[in-house]
C-alpha positions in Angstrom: 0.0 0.0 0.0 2.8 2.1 -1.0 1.5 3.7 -3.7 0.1 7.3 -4.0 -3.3 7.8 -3.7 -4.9 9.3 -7.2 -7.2 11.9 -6.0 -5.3 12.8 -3.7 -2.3 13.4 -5.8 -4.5 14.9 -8.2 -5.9 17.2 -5.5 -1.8 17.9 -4.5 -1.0 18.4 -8.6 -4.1 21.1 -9.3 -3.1 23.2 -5.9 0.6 23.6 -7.4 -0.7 24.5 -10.8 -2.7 27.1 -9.5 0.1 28.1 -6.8 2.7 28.8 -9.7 -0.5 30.8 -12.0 -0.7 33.0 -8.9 3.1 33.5 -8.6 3.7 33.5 -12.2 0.9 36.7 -12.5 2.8 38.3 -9.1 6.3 38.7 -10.6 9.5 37.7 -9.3 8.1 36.0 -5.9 11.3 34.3 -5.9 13.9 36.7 -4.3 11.7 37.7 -1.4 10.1 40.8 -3.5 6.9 41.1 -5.5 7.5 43.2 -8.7 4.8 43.3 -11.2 5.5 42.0 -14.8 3.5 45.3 -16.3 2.2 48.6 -15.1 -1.3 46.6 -14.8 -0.1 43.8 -12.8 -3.0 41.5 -14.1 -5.5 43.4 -12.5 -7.9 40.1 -13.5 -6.4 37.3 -12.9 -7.9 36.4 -9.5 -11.0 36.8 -10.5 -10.6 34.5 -13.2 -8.8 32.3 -11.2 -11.5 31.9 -8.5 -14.1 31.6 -11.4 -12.0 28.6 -12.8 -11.8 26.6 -9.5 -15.9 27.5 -9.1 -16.3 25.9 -12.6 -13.9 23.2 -11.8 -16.5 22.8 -8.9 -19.4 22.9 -10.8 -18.2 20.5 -13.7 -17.3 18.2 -10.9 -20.5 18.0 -8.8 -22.6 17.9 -12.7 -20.1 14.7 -13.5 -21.0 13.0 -10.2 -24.8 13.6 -11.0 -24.6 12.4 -14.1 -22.6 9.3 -13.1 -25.0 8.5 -10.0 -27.9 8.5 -12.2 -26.5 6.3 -14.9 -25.6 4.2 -11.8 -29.3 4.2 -10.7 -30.7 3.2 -13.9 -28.3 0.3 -14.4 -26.0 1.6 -16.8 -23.5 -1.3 -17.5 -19.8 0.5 -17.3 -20.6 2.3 -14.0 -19.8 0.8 -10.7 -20.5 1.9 -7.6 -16.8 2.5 -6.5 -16.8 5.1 -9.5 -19.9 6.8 -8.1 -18.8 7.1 -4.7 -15.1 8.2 -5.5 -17.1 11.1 -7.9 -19.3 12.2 -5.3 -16.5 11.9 -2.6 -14.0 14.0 -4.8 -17.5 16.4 -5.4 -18.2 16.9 -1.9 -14.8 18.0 -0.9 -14.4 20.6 -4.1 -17.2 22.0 -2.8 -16.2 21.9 0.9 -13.0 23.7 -0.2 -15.0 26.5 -2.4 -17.1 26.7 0.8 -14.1 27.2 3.5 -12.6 30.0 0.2 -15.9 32.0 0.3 -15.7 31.9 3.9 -11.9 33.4 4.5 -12.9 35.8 1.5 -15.9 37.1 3.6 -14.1 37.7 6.8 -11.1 39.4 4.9 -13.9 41.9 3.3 -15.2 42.5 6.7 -11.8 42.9 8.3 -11.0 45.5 5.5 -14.0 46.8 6.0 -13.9 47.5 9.5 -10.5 49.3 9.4 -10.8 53.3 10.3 -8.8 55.3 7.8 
């Protein structure tokens, strides 16, 4: 039982990916300071970046669904295992995208409640 567990590793591979997008939009992070590759520093790039993972989400929950049901109605190349690794893998994107909105919240309020 030595061997790497797929989602998992999938999970590890996807949070990388998007960890060197976000650098690779921030500049040099490498030497300790942040200097923008342009004069607009990408002004976008979170937001599209967040409405990628909510997609990913999305697709993700949609592909479970679909899978359960062709599980329900006897469908012969789905088995169970299959359904409940979808839904499994479903329920913790979704978790995740829940505990991001969260920490996204109470930084706006934070920022919010600073006096200037």
């Amino acid at each position: 039982m030595n061997a790497p567990i797929s989602p998992l590793s999938s999970a590890l591979q996807q949070m990388q990916t998007m960890a060197t997008q976000a650098a690779g939009g921030a500049g040099n992070v490498a030497s300790g300071s942040v200097v923008p590759e342009s004069g607009a520093a990408s002004a976008g790039s979170f937001a599209d970046a967040l409405k990628s993972s909510l997609d990913n989400i999305s697709s993700s929950q949609m592909k479970a669904g679909k899978e359960a049901q062709a599980f329900e109605i006897g469908a012969p190349n789905v088995s169970l295992n299959d359904v409940m690794v979808d839904s499994q893998k479903a329920n913790v994107g979704f978790q995740f995208g829940l505990q991001v909105r969260n920490k996204l919240v109470s930084a706006y309020n934070d920022i919010m409640n600073i006096s200037v």
